[in-house]
N, C-alpha and C positions, 0 to 999 in steps of 0.2 A: 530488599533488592531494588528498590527504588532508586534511580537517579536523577536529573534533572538535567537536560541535556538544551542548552539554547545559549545560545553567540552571546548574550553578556550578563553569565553567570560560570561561574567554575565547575568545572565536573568535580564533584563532593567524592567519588569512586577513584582509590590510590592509582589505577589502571585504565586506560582508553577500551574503548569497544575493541571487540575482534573484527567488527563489521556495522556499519553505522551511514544513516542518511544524509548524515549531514550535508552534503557535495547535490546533490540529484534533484531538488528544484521540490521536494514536495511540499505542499500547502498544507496540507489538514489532517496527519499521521506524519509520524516520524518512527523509526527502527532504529534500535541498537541489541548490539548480538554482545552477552561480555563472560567473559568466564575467569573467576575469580580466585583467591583465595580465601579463607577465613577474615571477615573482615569484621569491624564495627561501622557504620554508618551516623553520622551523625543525625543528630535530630535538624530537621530541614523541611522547607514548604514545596510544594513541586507546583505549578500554576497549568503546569497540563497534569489531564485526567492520564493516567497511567496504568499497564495492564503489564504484569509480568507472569511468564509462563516459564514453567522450568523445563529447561531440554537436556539435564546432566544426570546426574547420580542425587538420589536419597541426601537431602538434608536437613536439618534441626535447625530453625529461624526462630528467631526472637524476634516479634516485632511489634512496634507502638503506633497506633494510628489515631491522631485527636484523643492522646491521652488513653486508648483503648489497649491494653496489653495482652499482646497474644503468641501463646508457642506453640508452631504447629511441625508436623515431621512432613516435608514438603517431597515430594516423591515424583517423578516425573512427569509431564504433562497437565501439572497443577497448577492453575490460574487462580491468580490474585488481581483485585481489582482497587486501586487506593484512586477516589477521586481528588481532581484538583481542589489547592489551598486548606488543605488537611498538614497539620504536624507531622511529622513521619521520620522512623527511626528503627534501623535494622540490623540486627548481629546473624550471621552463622559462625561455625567453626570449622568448616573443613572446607575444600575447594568446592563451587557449585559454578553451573552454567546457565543462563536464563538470557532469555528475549523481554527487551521493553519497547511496548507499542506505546506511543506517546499521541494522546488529541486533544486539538486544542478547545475551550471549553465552548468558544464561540461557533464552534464546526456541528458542536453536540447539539446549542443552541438549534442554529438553523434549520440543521436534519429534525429536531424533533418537531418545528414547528410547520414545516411540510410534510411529514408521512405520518403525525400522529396529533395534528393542529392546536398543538400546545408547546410554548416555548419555557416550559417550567419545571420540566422532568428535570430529576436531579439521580446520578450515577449511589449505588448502594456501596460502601464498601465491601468485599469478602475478601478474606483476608488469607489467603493460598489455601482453601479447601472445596475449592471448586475442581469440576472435571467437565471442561468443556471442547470436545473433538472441532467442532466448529472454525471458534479462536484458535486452536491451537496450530489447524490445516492454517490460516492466514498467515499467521506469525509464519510458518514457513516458504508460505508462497511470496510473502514480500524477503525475506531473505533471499529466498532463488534469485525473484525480479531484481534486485540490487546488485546480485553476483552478474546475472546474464545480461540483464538490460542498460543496468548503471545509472547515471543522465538520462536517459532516454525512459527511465518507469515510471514519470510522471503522473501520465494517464492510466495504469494500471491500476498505482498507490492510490489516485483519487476515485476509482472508482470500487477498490477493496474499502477504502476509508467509509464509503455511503454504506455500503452493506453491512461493516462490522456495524456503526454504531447504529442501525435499523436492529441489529440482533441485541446487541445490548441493552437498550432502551425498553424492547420488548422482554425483555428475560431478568434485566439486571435494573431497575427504574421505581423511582416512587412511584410509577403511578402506570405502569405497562397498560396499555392498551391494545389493540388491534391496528394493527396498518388499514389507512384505506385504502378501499380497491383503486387499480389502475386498470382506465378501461381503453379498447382500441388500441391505436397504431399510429407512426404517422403517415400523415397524406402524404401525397407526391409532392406536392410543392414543396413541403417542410423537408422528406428524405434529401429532393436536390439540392437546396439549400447546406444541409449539411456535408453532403458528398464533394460539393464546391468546395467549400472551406475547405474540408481533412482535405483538398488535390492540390489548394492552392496554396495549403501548409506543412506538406510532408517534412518541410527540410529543416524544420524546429519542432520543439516539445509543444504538443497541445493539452491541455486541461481539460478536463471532465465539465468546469463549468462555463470554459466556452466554447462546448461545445451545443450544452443545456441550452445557456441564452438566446443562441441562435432560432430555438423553437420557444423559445420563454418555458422553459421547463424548469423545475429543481433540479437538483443532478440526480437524487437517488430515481426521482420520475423518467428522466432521460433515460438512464441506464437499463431500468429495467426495459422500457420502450427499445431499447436500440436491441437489446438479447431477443425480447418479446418477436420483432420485427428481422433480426437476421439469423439468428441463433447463434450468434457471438455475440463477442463484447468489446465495447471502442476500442480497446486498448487492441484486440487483435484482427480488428477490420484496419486501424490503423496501419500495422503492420503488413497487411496483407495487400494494402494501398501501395507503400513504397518498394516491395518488390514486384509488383505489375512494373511500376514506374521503372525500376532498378534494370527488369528484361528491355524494355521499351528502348533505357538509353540504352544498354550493351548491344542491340539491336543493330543502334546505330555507329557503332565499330569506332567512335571516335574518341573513348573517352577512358582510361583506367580504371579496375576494380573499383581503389582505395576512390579514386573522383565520384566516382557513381555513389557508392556507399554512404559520402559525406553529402552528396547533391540530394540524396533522398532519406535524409535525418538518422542514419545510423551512427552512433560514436563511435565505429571505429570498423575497418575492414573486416576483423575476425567476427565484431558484434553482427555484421549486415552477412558473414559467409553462413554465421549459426544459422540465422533467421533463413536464408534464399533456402539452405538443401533442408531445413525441417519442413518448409512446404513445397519446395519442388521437388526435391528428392536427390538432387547434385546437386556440385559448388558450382558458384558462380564460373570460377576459369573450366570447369566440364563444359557449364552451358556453352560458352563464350568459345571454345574448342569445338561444339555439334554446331554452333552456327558458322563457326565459318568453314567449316566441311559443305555443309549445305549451302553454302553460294556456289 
């Protein structure tokens, strides 16, 4: 159920995704949602490390990895893990539905040599007989983030990306070791520092590692630091930044929904209506109706 999903290679798979990253700016993970029919796969290299989780019905796969032949009866929420620049090669017979997380091998590189100070861990194949609840909550949560967020899930994908492969690495690795501790918080000059930035960049996508840099952190260290220190996570202090901003201008009576929405990085009015009433509790045209009552 492997495919190979990058701007100058062919999609090997008869059929386009149902739902796919391609468009949305991410760096270091990629999603595709595909639901299929009976297919043959042909024998092919994939140069990212690939993770396919099955989200359909019961099926009978045939597959070949580095010459390794294996049939398993692949049953819902079973994760397969084929690392990159392996052979690969895959039959079912009947219609099946699966998620592929795709990362790049130089992203695996990096994470592993900051949260486990070795840059030489190498990903284990297993070959769909794994049962990971984990992977499988992610795969779904990046799906959501793609439907709900769009463009704008940059910073969430980069910050699910650090965690999956810390889990992976840990569980699925030549050589699993222990995460080092992370200790403290950051200072106040480091917090203002970043709090500048996300103010002074609400109206574009921010990355997870520049957000890191700013405190010279890794990102997986950032990340956990930024949950550690608010009880969220960038991706929804972000969020929670641009609808401060979002009341601020409607505050100031001069400027459209759709204006405001685009001025504080939302892709789209319905995207920014989601986001305002999940955390304030009404749409933006309610607020924008109680304040001008209340002048």
């Amino acid at each position: 159920m492997s495919n190979l999903i990058q701007n100058n290679l062919p999609n090997i798979l008869p059929q386009p995704p149902v739902l796919a990253s391609h468009y949305s700016n991410w760096k270091n993970i990629h999603f595709a949602h595909f639901r299929h029919p009976a297919c043959d796969v042909p024998e092919h290299i994939s140069l990212r490390h690939t993770l396919c989780i099955n989200v359909g019905q019961p099926v009978r796969l045939e597959q070949t990895i580095d010459q390794q032949h294996k049939v398993v009866d692949s049953k819902l929420g079973d994760l397969a893990i084929y690392p990159a620049c392996l052979s690969q090669q895959f039959r079912w017979d009947q219609e099946t539905e699966f998620f592929n997380l795709f990362l790049e091998p130089s992203f695996l590189t990096q994470v592993s040599y900051d949260v486990f100070g070795s840059d030489r861990l190498e990903l284990i194949p297993h070959l769909a007989t794994l049962s990971d609840p984990f992977v499988q909550q992610i795969g779904f949560a990046l799906k959501t983030s793609l439907e709900i967020d769009g463009k704008n899930s940059s910073l969430y994908a980069d910050a699910i990306a650090h965690a999956l492969v810390v889990h992976l690495l840990a569980r699925y690795s030549s050589n699993s070791r222990q995460t080092k501790p992370i200790a403290g918080g950051f200072s106040q000059a480091q917090w203002q520092r970043i709090v500048d930035f996300i103010h002074a960049n609400l109206d574009r996508n921010i990355h997870l590692a520049e957000l890191a840099g700013i405190v010279q952190f890794s990102p997986y260290h950032f990340a956990h630091l930024f949950k550690k220190s608010t009880n969220t996570s960038p991706h929804q202090y972000l969020i929670y930044c641009r609808i401060e901003r979002a009341k601020q201008l409607m505050l100031m009576g001069n400027l459209s929904i759709a204006a405001i929405a685009q001025a504080v990085g939302f892709a789209s009015q319905g995207h920014f209506t989601y986001h305002f009433k999940r955390l304030i509790g009404i749409t933006p045209k309610v607020f924008l109706q109680q304040t001008q009552q209340e002048r």
